[in-house]
PyMOL Python script that loads the backbone (N, CA, C, O; Angstrom):
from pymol import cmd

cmd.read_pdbstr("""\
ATOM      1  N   UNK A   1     -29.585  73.802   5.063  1.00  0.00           N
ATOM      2  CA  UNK A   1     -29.829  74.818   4.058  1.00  0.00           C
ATOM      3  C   UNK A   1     -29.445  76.173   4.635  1.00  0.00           C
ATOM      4  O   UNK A   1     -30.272  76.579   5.453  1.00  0.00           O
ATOM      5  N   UNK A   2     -28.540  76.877   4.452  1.00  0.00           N
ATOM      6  CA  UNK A   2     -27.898  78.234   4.384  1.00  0.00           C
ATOM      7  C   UNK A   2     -29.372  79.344   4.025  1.00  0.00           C
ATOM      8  O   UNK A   2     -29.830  79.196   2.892  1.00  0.00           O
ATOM      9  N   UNK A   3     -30.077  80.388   4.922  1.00  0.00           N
ATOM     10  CA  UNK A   3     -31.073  81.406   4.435  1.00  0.00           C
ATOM     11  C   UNK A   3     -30.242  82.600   4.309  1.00  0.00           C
ATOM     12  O   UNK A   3     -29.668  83.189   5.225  1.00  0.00           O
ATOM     13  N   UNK A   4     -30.246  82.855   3.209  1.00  0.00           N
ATOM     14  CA  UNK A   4     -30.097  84.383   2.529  1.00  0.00           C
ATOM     15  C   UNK A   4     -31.222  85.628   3.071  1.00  0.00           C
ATOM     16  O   UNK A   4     -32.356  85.965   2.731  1.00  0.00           O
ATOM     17  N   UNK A   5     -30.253  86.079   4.075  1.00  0.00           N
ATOM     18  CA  UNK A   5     -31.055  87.345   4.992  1.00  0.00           C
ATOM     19  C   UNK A   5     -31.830  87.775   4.027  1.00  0.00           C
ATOM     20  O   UNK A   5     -33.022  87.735   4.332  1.00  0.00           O
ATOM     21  N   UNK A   6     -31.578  88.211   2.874  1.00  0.00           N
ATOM     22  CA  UNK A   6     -32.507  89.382   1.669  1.00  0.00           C
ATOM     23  C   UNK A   6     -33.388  88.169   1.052  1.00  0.00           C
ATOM     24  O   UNK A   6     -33.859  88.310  -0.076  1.00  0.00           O
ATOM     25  N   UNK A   7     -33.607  87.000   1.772  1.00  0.00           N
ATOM     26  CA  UNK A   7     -34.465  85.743   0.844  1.00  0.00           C
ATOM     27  C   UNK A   7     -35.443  85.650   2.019  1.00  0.00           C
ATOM     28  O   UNK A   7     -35.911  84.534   2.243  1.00  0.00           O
ATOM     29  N   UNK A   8     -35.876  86.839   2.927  1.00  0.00           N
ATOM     30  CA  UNK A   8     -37.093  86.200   4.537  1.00  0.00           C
ATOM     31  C   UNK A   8     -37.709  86.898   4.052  1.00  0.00           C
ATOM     32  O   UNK A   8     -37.371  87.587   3.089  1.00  0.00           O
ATOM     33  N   UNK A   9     -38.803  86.897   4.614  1.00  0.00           N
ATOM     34  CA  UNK A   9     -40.508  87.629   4.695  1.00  0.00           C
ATOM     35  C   UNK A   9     -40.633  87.199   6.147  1.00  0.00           C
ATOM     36  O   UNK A   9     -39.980  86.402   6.821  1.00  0.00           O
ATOM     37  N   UNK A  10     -42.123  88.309   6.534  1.00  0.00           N
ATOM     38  CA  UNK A  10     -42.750  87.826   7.277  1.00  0.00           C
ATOM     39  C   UNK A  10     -44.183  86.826   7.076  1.00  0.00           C
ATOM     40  O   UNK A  10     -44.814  86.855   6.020  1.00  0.00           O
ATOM     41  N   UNK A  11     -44.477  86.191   7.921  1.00  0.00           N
ATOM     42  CA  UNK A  11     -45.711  85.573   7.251  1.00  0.00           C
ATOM     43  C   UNK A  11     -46.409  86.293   7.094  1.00  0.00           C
ATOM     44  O   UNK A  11     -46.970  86.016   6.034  1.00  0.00           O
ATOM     45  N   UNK A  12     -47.150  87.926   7.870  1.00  0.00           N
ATOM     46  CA  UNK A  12     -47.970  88.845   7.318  1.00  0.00           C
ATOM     47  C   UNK A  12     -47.951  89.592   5.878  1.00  0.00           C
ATOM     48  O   UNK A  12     -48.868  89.855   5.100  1.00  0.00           O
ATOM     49  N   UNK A  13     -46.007  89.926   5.803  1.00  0.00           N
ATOM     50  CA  UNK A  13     -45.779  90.162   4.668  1.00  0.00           C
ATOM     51  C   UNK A  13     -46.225  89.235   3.570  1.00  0.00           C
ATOM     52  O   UNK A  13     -46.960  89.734   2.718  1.00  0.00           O
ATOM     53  N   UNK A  14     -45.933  88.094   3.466  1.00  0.00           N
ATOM     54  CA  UNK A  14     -45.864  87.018   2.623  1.00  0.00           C
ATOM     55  C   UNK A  14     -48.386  87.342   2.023  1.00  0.00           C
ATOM     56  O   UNK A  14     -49.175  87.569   1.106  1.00  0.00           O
ATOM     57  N   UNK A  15     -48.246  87.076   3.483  1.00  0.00           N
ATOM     58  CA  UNK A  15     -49.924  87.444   3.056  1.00  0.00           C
ATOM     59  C   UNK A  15     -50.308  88.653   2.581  1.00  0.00           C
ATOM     60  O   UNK A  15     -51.500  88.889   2.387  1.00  0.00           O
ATOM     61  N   UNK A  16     -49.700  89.225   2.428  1.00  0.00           N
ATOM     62  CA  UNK A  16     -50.695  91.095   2.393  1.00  0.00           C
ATOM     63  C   UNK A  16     -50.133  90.992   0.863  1.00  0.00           C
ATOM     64  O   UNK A  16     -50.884  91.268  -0.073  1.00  0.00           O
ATOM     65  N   UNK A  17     -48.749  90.575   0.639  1.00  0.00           N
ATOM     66  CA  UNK A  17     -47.891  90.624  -0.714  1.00  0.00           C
ATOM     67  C   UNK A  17     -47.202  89.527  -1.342  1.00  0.00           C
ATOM     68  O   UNK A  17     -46.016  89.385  -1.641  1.00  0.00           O
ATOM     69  N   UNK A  18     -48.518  88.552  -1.518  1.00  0.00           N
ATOM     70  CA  UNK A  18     -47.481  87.390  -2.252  1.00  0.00           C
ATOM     71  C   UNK A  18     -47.114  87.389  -3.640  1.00  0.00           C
ATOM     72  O   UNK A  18     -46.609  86.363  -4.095  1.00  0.00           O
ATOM     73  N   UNK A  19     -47.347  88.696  -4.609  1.00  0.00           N
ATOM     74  CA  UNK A  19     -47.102  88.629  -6.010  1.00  0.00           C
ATOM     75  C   UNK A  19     -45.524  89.209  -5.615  1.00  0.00           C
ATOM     76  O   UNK A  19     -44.630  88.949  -6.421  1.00  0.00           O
ATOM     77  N   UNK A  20     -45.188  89.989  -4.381  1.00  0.00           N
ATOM     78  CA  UNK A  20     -43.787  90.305  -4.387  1.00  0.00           C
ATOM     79  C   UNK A  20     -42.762  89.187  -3.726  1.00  0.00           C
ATOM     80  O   UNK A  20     -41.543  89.358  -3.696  1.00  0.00           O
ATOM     81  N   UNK A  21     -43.437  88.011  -3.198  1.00  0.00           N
ATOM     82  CA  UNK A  21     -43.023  87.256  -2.262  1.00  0.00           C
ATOM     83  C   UNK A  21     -42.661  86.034  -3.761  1.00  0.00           C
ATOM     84  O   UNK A  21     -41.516  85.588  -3.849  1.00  0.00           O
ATOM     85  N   UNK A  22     -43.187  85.828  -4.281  1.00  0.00           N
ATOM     86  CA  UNK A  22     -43.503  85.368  -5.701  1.00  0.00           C
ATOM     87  C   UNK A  22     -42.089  86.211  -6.325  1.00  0.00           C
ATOM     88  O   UNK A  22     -41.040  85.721  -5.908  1.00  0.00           O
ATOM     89  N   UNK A  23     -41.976  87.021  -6.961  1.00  0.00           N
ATOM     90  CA  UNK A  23     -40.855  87.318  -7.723  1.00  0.00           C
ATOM     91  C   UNK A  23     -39.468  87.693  -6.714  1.00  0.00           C
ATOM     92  O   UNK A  23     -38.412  87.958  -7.289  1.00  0.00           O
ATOM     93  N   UNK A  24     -39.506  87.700  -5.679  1.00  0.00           N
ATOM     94  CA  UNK A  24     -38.079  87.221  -4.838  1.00  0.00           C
ATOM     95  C   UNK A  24     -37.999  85.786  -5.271  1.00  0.00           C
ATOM     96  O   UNK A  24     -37.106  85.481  -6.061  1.00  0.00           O
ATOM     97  N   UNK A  25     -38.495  85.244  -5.016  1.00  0.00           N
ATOM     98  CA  UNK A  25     -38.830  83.318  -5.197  1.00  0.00           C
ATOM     99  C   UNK A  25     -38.091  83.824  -6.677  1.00  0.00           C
ATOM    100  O   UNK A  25     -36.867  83.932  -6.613  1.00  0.00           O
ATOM    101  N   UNK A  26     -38.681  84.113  -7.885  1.00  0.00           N
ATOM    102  CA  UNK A  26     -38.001  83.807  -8.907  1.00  0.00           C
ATOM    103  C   UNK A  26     -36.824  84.397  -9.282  1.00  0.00           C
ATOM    104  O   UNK A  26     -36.189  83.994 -10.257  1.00  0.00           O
ATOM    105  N   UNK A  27     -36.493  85.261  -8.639  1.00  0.00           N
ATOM    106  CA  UNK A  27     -34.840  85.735  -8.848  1.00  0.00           C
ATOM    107  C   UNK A  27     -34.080  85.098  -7.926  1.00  0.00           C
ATOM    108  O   UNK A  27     -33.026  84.746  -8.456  1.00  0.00           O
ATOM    109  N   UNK A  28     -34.143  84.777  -6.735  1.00  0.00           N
ATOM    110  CA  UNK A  28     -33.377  84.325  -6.096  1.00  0.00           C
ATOM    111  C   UNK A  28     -33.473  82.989  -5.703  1.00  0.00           C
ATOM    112  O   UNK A  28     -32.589  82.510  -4.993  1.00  0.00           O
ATOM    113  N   UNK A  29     -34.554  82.235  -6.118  1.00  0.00           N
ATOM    114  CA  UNK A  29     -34.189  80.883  -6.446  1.00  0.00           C
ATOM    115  C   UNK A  29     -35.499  80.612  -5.047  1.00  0.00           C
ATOM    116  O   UNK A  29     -36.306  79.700  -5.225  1.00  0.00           O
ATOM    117  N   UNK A  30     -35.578  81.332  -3.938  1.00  0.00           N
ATOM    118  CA  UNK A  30     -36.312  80.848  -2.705  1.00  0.00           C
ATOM    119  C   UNK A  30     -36.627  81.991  -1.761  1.00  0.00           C
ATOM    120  O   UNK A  30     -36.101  83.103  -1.733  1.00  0.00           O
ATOM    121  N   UNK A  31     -37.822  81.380  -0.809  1.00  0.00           N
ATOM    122  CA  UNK A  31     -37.988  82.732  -0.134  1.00  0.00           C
ATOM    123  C   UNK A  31     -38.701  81.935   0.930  1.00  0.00           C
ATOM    124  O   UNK A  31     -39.678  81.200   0.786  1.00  0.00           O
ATOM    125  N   UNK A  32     -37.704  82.355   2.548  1.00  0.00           N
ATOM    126  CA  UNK A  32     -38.271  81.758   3.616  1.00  0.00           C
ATOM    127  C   UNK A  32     -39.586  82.603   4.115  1.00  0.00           C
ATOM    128  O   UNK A  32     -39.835  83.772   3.822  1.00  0.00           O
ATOM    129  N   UNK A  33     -40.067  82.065   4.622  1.00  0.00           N
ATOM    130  CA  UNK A  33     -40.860  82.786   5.324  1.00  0.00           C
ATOM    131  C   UNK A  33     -41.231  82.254   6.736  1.00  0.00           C
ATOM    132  O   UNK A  33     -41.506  81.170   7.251  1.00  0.00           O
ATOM    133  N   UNK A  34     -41.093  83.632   7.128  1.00  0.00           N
ATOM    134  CA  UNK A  34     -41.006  83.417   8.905  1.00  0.00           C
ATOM    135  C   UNK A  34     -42.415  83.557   9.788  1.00  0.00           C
ATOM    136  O   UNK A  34     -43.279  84.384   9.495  1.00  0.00           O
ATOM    137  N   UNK A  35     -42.512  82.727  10.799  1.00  0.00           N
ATOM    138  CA  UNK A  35     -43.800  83.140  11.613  1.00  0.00           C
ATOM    139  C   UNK A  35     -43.714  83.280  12.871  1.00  0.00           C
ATOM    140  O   UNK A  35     -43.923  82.106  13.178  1.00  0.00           O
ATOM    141  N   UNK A  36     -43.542  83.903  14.017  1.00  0.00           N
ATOM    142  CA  UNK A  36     -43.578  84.380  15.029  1.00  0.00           C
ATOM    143  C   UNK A  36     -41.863  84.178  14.965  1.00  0.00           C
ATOM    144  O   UNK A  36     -41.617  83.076  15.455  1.00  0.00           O
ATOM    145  N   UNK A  37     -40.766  84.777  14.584  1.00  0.00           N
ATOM    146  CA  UNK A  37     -39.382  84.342  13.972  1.00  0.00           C
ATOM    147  C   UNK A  37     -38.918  83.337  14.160  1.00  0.00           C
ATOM    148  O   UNK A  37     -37.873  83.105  14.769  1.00  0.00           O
ATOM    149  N   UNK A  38     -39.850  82.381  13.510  1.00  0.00           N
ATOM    150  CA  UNK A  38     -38.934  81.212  12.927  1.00  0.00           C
ATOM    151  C   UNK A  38     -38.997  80.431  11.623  1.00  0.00           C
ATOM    152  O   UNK A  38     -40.144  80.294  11.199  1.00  0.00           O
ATOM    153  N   UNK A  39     -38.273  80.023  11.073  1.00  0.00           N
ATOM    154  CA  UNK A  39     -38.656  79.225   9.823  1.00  0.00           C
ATOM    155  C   UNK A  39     -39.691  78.570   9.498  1.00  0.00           C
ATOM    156  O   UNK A  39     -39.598  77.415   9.914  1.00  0.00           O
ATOM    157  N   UNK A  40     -40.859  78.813   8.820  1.00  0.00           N
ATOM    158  CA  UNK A  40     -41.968  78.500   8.867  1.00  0.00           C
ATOM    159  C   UNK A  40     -42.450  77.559   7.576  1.00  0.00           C
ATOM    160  O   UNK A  40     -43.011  76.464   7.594  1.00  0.00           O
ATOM    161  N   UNK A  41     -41.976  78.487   6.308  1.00  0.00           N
ATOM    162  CA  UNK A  41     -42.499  78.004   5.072  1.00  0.00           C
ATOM    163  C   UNK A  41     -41.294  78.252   4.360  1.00  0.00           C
ATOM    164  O   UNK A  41     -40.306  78.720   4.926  1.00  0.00           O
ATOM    165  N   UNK A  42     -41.323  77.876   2.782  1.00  0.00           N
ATOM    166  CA  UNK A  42     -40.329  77.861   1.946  1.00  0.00           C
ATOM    167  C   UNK A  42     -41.144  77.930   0.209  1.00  0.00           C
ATOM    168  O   UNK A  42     -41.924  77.110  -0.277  1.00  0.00           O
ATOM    169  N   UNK A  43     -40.806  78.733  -0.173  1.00  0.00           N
ATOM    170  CA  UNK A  43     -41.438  79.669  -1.444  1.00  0.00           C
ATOM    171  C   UNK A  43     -40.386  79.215  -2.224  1.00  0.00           C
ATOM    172  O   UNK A  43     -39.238  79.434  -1.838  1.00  0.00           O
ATOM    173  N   UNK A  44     -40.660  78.410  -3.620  1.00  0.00           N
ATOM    174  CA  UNK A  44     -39.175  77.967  -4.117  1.00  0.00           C
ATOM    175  C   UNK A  44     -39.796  78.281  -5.451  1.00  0.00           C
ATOM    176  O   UNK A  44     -41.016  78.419  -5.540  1.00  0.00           O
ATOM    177  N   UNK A  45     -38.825  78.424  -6.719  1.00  0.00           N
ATOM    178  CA  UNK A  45     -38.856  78.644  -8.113  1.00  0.00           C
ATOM    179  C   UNK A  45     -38.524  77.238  -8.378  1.00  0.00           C
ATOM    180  O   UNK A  45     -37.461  76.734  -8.015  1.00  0.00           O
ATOM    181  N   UNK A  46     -39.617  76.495  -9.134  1.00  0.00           N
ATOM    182  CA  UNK A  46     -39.392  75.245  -9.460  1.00  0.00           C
ATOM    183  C   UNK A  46     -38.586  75.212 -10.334  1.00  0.00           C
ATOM    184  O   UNK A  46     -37.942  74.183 -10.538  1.00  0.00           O
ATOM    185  N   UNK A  47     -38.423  76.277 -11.037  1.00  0.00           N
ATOM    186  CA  UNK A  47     -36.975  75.921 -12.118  1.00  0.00           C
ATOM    187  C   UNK A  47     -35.878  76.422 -12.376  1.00  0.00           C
ATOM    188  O   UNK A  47     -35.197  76.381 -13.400  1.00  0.00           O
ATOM    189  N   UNK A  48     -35.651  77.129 -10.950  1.00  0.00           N
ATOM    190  CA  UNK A  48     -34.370  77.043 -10.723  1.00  0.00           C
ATOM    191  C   UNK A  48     -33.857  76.240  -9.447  1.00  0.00           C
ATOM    192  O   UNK A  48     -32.695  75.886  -9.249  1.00  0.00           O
ATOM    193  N   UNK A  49     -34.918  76.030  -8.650  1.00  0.00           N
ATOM    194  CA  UNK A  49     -34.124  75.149  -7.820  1.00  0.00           C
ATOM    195  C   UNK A  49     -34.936  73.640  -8.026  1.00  0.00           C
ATOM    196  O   UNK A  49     -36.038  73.389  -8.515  1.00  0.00           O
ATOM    197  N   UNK A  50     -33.733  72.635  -7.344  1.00  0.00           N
ATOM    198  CA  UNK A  50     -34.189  71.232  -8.413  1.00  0.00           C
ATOM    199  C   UNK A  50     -35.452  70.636  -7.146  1.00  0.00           C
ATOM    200  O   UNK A  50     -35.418  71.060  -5.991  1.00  0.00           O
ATOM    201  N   UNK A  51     -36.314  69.800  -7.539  1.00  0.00           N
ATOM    202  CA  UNK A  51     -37.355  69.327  -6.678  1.00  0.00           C
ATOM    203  C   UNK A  51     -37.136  68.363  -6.353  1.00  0.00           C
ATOM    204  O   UNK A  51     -36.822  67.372  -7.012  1.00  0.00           O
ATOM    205  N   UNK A  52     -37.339  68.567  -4.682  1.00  0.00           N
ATOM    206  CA  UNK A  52     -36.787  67.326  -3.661  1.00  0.00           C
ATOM    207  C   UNK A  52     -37.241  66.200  -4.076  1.00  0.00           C
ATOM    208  O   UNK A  52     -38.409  65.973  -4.392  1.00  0.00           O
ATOM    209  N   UNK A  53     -36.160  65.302  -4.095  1.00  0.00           N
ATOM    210  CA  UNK A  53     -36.167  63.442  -4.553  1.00  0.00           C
ATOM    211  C   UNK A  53     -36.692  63.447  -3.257  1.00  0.00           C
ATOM    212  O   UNK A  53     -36.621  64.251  -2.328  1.00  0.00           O
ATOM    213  N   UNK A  54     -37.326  62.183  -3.433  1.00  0.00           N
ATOM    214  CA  UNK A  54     -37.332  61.148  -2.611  1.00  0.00           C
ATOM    215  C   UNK A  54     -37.144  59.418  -3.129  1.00  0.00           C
ATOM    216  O   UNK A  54     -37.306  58.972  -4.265  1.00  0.00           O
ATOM    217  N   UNK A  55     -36.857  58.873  -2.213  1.00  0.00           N
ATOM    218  CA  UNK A  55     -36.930  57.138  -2.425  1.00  0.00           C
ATOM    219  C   UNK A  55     -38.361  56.874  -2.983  1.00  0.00           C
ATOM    220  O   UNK A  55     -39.350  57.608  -2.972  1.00  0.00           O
ATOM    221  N   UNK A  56     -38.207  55.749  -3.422  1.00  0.00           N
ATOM    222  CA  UNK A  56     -39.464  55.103  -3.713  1.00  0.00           C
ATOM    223  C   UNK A  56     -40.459  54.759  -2.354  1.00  0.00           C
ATOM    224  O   UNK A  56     -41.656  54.940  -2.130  1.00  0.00           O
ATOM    225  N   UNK A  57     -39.397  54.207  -1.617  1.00  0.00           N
ATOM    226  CA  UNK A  57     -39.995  54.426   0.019  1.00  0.00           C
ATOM    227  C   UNK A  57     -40.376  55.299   0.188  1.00  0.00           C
ATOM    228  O   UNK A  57     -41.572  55.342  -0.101  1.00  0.00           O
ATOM    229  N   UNK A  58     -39.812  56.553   0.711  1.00  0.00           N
ATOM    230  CA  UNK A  58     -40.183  57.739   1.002  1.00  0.00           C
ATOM    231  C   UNK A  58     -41.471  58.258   0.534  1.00  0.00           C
ATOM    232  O   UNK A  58     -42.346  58.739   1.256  1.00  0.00           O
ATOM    233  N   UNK A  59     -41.518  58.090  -1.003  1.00  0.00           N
ATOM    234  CA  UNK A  59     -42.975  58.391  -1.753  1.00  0.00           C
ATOM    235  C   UNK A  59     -43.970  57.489  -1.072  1.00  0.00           C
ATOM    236  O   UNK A  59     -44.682  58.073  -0.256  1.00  0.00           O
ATOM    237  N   UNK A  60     -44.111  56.637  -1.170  1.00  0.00           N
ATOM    238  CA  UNK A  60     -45.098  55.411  -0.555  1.00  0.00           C
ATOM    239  C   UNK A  60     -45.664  55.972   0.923  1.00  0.00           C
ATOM    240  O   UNK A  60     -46.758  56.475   1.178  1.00  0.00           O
ATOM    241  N   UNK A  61     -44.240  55.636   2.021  1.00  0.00           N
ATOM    242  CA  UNK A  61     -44.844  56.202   3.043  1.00  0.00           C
ATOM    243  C   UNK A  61     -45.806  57.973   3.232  1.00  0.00           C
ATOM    244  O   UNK A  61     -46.689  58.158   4.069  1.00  0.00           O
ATOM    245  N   UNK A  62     -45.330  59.000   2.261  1.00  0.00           N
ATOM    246  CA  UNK A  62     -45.965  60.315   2.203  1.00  0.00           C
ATOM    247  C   UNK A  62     -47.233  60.012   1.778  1.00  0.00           C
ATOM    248  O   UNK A  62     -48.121  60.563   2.429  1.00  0.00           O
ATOM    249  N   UNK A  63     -47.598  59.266   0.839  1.00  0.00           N
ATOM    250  CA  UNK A  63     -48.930  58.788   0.180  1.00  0.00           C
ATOM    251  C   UNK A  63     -49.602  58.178   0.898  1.00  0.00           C
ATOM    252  O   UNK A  63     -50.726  58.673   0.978  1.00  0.00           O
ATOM    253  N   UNK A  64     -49.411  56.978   1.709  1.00  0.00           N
ATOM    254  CA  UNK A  64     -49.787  56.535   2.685  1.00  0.00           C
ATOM    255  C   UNK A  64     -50.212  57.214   4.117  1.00  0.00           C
ATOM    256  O   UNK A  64     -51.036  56.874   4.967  1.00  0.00           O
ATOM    257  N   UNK A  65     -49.388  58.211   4.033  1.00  0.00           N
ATOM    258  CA  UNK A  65     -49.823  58.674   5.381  1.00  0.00           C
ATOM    259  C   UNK A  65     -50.893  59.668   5.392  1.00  0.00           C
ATOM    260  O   UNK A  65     -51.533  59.941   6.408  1.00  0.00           O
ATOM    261  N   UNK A  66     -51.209  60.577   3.458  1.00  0.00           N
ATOM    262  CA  UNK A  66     -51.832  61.294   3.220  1.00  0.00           C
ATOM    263  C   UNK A  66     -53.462  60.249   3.215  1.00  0.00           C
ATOM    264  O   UNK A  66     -54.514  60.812   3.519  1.00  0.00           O
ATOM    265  N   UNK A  67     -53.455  59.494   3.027  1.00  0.00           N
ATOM    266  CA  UNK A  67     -54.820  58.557   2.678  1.00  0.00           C
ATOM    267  C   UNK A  67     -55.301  57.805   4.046  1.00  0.00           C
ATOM    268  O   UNK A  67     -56.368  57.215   4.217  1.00  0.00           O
ATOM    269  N   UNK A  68     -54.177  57.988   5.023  1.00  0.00           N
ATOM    270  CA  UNK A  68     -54.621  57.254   6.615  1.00  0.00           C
ATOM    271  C   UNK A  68     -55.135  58.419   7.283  1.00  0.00           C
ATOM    272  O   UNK A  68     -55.905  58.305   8.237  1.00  0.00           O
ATOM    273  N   UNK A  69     -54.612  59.965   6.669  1.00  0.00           N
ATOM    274  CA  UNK A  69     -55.286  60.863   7.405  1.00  0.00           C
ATOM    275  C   UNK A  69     -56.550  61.142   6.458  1.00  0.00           C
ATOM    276  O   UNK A  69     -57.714  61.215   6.852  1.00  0.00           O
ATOM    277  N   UNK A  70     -56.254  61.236   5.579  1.00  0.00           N
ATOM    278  CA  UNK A  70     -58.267  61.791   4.806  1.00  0.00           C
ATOM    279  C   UNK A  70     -59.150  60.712   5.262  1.00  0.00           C
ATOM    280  O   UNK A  70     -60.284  61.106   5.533  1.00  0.00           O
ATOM    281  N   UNK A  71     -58.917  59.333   5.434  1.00  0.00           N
ATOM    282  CA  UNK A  71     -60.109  58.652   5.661  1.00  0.00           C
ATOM    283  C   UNK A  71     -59.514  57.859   6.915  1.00  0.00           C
ATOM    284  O   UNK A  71     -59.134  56.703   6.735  1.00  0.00           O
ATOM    285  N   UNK A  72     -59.431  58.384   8.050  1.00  0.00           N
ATOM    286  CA  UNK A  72     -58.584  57.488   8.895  1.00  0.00           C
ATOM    287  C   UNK A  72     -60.281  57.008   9.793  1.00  0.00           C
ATOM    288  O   UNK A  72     -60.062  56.080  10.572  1.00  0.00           O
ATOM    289  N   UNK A  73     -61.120  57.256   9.798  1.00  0.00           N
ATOM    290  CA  UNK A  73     -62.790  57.367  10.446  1.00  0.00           C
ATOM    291  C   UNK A  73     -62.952  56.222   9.717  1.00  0.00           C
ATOM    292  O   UNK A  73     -63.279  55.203  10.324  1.00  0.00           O
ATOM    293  N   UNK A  74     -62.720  56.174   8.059  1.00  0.00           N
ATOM    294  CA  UNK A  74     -63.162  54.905   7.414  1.00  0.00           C
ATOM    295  C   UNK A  74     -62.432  53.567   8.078  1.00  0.00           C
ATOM    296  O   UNK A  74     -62.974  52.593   8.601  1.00  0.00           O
ATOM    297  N   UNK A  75     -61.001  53.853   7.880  1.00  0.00           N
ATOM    298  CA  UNK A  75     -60.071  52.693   8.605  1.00  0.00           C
ATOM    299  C   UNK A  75     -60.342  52.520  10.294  1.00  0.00           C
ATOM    300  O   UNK A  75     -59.815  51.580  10.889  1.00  0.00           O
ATOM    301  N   UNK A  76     -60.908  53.167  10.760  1.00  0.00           N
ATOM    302  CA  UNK A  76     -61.390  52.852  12.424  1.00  0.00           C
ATOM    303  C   UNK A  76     -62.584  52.468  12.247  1.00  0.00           C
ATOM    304  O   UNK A  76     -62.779  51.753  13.230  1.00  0.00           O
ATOM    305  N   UNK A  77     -63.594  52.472  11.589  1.00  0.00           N
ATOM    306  CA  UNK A  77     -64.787  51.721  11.424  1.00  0.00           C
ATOM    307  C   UNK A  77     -64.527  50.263  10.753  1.00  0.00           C
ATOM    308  O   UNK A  77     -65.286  49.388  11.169  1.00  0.00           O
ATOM    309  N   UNK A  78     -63.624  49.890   9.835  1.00  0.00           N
ATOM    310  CA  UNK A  78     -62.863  49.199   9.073  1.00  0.00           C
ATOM    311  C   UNK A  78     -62.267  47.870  10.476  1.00  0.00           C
ATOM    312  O   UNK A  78     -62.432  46.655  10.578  1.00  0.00           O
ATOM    313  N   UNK A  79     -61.604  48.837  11.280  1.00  0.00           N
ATOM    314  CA  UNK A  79     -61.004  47.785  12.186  1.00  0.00           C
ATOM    315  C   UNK A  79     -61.627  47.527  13.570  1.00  0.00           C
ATOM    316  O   UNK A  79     -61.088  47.039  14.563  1.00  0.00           O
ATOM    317  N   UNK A  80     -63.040  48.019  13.386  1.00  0.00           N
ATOM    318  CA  UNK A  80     -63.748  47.207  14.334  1.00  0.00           C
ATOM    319  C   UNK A  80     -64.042  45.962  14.367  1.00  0.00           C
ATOM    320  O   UNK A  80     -64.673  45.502  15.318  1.00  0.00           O
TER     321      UNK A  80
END
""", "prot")
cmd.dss("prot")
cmd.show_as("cartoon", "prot")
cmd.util.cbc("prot")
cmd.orient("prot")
């Protein structure tokens, strides 16, 4: 992905001013945001830019990995 110098923030910026961090995002499609300078986060206009596919795999494993971490205490008591 190519960053558009006039598309960064800082992460302080991004915090002190996210209603302006917010309308860069909607004119220009995205807005990185940096934290100690490096690529940190990504501020996107859902309708102008298209929302990342994934596989059917791909979905499964993200879901999966979200439910092994919220109750992963249950699944270690589970596999005693």
């Amino acid at each position: 992905m190519m960053i558009n110098s006039n598309a960064i923030v800082s992460a302080t910026e991004a915090n002190q001013n996210f209603s302006r961090v917010a309308r860069m995002a909607e004119t220009q499609g995205h807005v990185v945001v940096f934290k100690n300078n490096r690529p940190k986060l990504l501020v996107i206009d859902l309708d102008k830019e298209p929302q990342i596919d994934m596989t059917e795999d791909e979905k499964l494993d993200f879901v999966a990995a979200r439910i092994l971490r919220e109750h992963r205490a249950a699944f270690e008591e589970l596999a005693k």
